[in-house]
N, C-alpha and C positions, 0 to 999 in steps of 0.2 A: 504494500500500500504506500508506505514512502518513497520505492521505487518510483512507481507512476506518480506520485503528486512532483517529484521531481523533473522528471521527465515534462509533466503535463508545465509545471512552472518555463521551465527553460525555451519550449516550445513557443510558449505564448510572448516569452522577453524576445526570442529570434522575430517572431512577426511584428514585433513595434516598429520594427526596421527593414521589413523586407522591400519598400521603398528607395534604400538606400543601396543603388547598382552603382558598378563602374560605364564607363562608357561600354562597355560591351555587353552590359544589360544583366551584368552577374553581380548577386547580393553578395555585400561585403562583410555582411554581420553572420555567419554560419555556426554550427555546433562543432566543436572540436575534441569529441570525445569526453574522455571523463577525467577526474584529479583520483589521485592514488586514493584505494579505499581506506572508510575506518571504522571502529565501530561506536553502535551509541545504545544507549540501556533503555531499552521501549516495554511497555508493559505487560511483553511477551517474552524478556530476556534480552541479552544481548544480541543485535545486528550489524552485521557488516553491509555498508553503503557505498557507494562512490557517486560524489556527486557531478553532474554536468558539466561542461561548459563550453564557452565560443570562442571566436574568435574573431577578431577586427582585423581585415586584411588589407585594411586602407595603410599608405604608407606615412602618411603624417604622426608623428607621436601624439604631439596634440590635442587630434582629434577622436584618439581611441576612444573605444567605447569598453567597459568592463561590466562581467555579470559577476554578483553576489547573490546565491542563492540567500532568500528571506525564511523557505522551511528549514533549509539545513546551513546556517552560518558557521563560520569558522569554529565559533565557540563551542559548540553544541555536540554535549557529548550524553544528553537523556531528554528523553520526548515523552510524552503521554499518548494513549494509541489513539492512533486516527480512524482508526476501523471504525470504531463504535459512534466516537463526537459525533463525524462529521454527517452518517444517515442522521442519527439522534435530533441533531441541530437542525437538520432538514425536514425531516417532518416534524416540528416542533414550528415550521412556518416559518423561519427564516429565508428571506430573499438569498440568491445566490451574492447579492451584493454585500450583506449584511456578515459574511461567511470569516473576512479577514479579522474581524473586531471579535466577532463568538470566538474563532478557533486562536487568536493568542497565545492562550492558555499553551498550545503545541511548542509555540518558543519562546516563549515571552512578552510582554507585551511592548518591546522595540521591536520585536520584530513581526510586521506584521502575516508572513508567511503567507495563507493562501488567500489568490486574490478573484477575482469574480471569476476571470476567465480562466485561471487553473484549476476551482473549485466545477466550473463547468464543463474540461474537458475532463475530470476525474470521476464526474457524472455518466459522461457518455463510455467511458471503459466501464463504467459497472454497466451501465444496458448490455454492452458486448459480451460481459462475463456471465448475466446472466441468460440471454439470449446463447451462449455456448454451453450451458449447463442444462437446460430446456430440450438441447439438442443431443446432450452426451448422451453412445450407448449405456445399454442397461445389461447386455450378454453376459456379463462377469457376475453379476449382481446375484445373488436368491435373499428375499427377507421374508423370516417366518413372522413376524405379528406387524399388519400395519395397526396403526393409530390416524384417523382422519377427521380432519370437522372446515366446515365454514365460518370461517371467522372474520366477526365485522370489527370496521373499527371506526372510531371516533371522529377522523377526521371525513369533511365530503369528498366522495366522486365525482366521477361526469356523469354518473348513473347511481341514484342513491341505491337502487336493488341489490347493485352488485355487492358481492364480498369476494375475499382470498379463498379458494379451495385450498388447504394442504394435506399432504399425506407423507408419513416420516414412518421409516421401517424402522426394523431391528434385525442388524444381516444376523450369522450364522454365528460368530462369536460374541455377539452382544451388546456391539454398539450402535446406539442411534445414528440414523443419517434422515437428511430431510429427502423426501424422495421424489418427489413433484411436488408444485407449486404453480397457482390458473387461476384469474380473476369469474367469475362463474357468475349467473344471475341467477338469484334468490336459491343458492343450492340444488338447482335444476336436476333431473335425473340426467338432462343431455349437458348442461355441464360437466357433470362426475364422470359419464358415459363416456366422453372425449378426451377428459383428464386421463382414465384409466386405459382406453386405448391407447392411446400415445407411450403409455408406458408400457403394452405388450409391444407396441409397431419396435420400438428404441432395443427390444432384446429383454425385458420380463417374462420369461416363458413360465416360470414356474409360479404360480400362484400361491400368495403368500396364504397360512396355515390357520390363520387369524385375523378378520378387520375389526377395530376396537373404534366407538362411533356413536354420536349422539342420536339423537330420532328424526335428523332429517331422512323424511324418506325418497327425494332422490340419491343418495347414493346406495340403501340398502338395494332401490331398483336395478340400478345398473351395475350394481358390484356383482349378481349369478349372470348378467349377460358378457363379462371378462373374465371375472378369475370365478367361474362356476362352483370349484371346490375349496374357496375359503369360507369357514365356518365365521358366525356372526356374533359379537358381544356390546350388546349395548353397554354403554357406559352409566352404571349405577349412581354416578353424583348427579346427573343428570337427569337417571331417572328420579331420582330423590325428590330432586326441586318440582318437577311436574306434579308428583304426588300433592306433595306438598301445597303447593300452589292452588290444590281444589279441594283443600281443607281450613275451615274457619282459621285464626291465628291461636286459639286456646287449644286445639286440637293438634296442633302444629308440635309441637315438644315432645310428647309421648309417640305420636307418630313415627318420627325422625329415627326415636332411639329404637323402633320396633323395624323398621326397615334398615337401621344398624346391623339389628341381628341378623336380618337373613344377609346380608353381602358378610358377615364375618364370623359368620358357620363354619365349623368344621367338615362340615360332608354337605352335599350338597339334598341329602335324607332328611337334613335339621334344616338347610333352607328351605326347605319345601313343605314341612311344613310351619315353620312362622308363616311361610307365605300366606297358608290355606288360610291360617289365623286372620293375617290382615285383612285376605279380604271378605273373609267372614266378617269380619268384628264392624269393617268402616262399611260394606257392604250396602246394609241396608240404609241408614241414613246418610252416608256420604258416596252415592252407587259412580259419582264420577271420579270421585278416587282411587276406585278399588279395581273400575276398570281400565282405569292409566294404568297400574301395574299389570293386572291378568294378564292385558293381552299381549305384555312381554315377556312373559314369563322365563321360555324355554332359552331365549336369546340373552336373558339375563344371568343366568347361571351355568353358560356354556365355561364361564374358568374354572370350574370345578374339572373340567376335563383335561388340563394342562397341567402342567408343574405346579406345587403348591410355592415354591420360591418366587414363580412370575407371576401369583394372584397380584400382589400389590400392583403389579406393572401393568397388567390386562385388563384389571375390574374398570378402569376409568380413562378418560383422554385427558388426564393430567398432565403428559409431555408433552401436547399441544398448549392446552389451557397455560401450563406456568411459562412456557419458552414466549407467549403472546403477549401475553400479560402485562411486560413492559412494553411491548411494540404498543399496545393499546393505550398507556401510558401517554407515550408518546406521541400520538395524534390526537389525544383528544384534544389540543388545544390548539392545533395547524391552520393558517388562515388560511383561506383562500378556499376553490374545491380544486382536488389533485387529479391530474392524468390517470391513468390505469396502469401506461408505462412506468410515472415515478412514482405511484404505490408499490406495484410488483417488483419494482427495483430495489426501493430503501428496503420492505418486508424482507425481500431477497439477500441483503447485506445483512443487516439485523438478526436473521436467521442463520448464517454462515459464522456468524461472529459465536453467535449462543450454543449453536453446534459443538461448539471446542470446551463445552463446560457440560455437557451432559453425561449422566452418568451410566454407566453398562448397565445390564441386566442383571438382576442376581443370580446366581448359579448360574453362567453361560454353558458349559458345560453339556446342561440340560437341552438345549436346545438341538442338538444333535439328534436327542430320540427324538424331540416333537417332528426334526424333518424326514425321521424314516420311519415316520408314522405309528412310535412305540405308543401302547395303549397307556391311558393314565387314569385311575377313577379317583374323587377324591382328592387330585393333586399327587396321587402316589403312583410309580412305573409299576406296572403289573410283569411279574415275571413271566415268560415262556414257561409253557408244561411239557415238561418230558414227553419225547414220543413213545 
């Protein structure tokens, strides 16, 4: 990232001048490689840089012209990361103009480092990155559990229906990665439908083992018309709220801690029945309660079927929910209404950043039987019987 803001800076000091030819029509102000590298302490560790630079090929001394990098001056041997500020600062509604004064902080405040039109062309490298990321195959890939949801955020569109689609695996040894990512209208099935092709077209042949997902039901639609044999787990904080949500507020409390019990059962025998319990009990007098829950029943308790180490990771889209959460943050306050392009872009960067702090799965280990399909009841591997 300080690569290119350097690059992008230096680019922009050679154009102030590209006016300035010899008689033979050749600019005098060019790039002349780079000064010895060095290193500087950034909130990722130590990096090694080398910075830019030009050259004046006019012969008068004079008249030279010199570049001083404002990101990386002489002095400067520790920076704060620019990954995070500079989307943060951007969807928080600052003008590209406004960018050298917010980001200071990066060198000081003499120095004012990045300035509209370096801040703009290190915009359009993130379009490219993630317009190449959009396009990278997927043929090396297998992820046993997705995680997916529509998530809106605070700031306006050009289309207020629309939201982010995402969907973030968990490959074979246990790390999260974000897997796609599609601006969608109103969580459409033909949104999700086109999201999810795209990722078999790119080389997802093997259907992940597991999709973990709120009650939009466009994707539950078009998730059997792609990957036909991933099984279904709705997301229980979710379902919770809905419950909830069709119960007076004094009913609200006892409720909560009974639908506690069924998501943190031992077997899925004693989920089943609190379940009958609840909606027995809310049934009659609160009948649109008890049929939020029913009629999810079977999709709600499909983690019983997996590792009991990966309940906590399956029962819910919490690594969507937390990884957004600051993205949400920060648009709720964004002036303006935003592009589709630099929503998908900032979310795009904001997400690659948060990427690098997520955490594996418990027992990865495990994940091996779930992909060769060892049975599990309970949460426990069921042994093979003797032939």
């Amino acid at each position: 990232m300080l690569a290119a803001a350097l690059e992008a800076e230096v680019e922009a000091f050679v154009q102030q001048f590209k006016g300035l030819v010899d008689r033979n029509g050749h600019q005098q102000i060019v790039r002349n490689g780079y000064l010895p590298g060095r290193e500087i302490q950034t909130g990722i560790g130590a990096v090694e840089v080398k910075a830019p630079r030009i050259k004046d090929k006019r012969k008068t001394a004079g008249e030279k012209i010199h570049f001083n990098s404002q990101i990386l001056p002489p002095y400067l041997r520790r920076t704060k990361s620019m990954e995070e500020l500079i989307p943060w600062h951007n969807l928080k509604g600052l003008s590209t103009g406004d960018f050298s004064e917010a980001l200071s902080a990066l060198v000081g405040k003499d120095a004012p480092g990045l300035s509209a039109s370096t801040v703009s062309r290190l915009k359009e490298s993130w379009q490219d990155d993630l317009n190449r990321w959009q396009k990278r195959s997927l043929a090396d890939k297998e992820y046993v559990y997705f995680w997916v949801d529509g998530v809106h955020f605070g700031a306006r569109m050009e289309d207020e229906k629309q939201c982010i689609l995402v969907v973030l695996g968990a490959t074979a040894d246990g790390r999260k990665e974000l897997v796609g990512m599609a601006d969608g209208y109103r969580e459409s099935e033909q949104s999700w439908y086109e999201l999810l092709v795209d990722l078999r077209k790119r080389g997802l042949e093997n259907a992940p083992k597991l999709a973990v997902g709120d009650g939009a039901l466009g994707f539950w639609k078009a998730l059997p018309k792609v990957f036909g044999k991933t099984r279904k787990q709705r997301c229980t904080v979710h379902k919770t709220v809905n419950v909830l949500d069709k119960l007076p507020k004094s009913a609200q409390g006892k409720a909560k801690q009974q639908l506690q019990e069924i998501w943190m059962a031992e077997t899925k025998e004693d989920a089943e029945k609190v379940f009958d319990y609840f909606v027995e009990a809310y049934g009659a007098k609160y009948p649109k309660a008890a049929q939020c829950l029913e009629k999810d029943q079977e999709d709600l308790l499909t983690f019983f079927d997996f590792p009991t180490e990966h309940w906590i990771h399956i029962r819910t889209t919490n690594p969507i929910e937390s990884t957004f959460a600051t993205v949400r943050l920060r648009t709720a306050k964004t002036r303006g209404c935003l592009t589709r392009e630099t929503m998908l872009t900032m979310v795009f960067k904001l997400s690659c950043s948060a990427q690098k702090r997520w955490r594996r799965l418990n027992v990865p280990e495990l994940l091996a039987d779930v992909i060769m399909g060892v049975n599990f009841v309970n949460g426990v591997k069921m042994k093979k019987e003797a032939a």
